[in-house]
N, C-alpha and C positions, 0 to 999 in steps of 0.2 A: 263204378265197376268194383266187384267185391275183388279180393286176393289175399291169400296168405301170406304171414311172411314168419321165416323162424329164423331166430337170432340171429338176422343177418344173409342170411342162405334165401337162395333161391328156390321156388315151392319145388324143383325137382329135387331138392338135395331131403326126401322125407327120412332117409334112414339118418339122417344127425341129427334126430331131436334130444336134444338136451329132456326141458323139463317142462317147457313150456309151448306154446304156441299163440302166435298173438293175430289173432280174427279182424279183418278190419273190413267197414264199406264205408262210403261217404257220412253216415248218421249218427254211426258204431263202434267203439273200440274194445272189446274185451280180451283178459289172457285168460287161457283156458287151460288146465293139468293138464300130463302126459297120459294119464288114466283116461279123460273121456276122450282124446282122440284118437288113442289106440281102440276106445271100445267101439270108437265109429272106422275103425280100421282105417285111419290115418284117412279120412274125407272129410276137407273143409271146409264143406260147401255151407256158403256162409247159410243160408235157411234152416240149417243144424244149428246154428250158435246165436244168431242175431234177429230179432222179431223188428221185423221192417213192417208191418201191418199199420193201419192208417188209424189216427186215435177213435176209439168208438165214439159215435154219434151221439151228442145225451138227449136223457128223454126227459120231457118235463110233464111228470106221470098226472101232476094237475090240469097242466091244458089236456093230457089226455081223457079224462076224469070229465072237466067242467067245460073243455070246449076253449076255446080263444089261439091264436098263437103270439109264444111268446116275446117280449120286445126283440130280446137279446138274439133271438137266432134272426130275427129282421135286419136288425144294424147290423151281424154281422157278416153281411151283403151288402156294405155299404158299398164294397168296388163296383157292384151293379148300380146300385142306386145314384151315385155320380155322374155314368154316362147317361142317366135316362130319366133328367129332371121333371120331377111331377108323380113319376110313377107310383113310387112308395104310394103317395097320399092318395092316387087314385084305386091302387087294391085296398088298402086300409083303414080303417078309422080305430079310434082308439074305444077299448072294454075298460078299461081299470091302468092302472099306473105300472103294472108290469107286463098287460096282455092286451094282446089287438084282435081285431077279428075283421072279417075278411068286408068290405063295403056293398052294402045293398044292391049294388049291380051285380053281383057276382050271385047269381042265381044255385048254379051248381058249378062242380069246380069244371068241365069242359070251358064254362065260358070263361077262366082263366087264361086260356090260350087264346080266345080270339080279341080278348081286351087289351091284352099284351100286342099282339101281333097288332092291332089297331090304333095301341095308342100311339098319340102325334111325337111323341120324344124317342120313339121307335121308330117309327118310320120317317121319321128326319136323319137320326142316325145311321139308318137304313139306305136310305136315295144318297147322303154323303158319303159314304162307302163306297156305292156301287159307284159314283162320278169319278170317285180317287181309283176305283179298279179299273173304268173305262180309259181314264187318262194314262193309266199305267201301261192298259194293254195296247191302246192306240199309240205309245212312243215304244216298245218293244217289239211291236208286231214284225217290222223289219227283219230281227233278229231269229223269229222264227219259220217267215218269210225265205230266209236264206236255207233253212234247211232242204228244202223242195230240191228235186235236183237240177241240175240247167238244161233247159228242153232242148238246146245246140250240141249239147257235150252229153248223153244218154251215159255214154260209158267212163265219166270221168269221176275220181273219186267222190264217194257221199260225205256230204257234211259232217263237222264234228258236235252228238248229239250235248256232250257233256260238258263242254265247251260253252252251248249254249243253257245249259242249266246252269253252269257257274255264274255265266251272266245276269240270266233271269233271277238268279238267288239274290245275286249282291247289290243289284237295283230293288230289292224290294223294303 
């Protein structure tokens, strides 16, 4: 959460600005003159002061040039490639010592997604999932169970819904 703060004051107190102003978010910390936030008529909205934008994407203007992709944007996917052993090696084979290119099954890129979706390190991952979902939801079912109302009692207070989301959160 962004916020202002001037020397000490709370952001309502804007007519005591000294000299300075100090901008802050979780990423950011700059002080900024009394010039440029008078010319923004005392608004600290941090997207006035602070470039939160995500680093640009680089381009590797030779793969785009000569074709291949390169190592370095592959490995760094390695958190995918951990859960999903085999996979790398089955989209890729190696071009040259910096550049890969994509493995002869791979016809055009549509069939990227159904190799993905088909490989076995997938869809292991997959069925292991959904068993740790079913066992989750088959031991909390009760809990949601209980919201229904009691078919004896039509008019007795309704369950507490949030009550049971705290539940369902903190078992997960």
């Amino acid at each position: 959460m962004a916020y202002a703060h001037i020397t000490g004051q709370p952001l309502s107190h804007w007519q005591s600005i000294k000299s300075w102003c100090y901008i802050a978010d979780a990423h950011d910390r700059n002080f900024r003159p009394k010039a440029e936030i008078v010319a923004e008529d005392y608004n600290c909205n941090i997207r006035r002061y602070v470039d939160n934008a995500p680093p640009p994407e680089p381009h590797d203007f030779r793969a785009h040039l000569h074709g291949g992709v390169p190592k370095v944007e592959v490995e760094n996917l390695s958190h995918f490639w951990q859960n999903y052993m085999q996979l790398k090696d089955d989209l890729f084979v190696a071009r040259d010592a910096n550049y890969l290119d994509f493995a002869p099954v791979i016809t055009d890129k549509r069939a990227i997604a159904e190799i993905i979706a088909t490989h076995q390190s997938v869809t292991t991952h997959h069925a292991s999932f959904m068993q740790t979902l079913e066992g989750w939801w088959q031991q909390n079912l009760p809990i949601v169970e209980a919201l229904a109302p009691d078919a004896a009692n039509q008019e007795g207070r309704p369950r507490n819904v949030y009550v049971m989301r705290s539940s369902l959160h903190a078992s997960i």
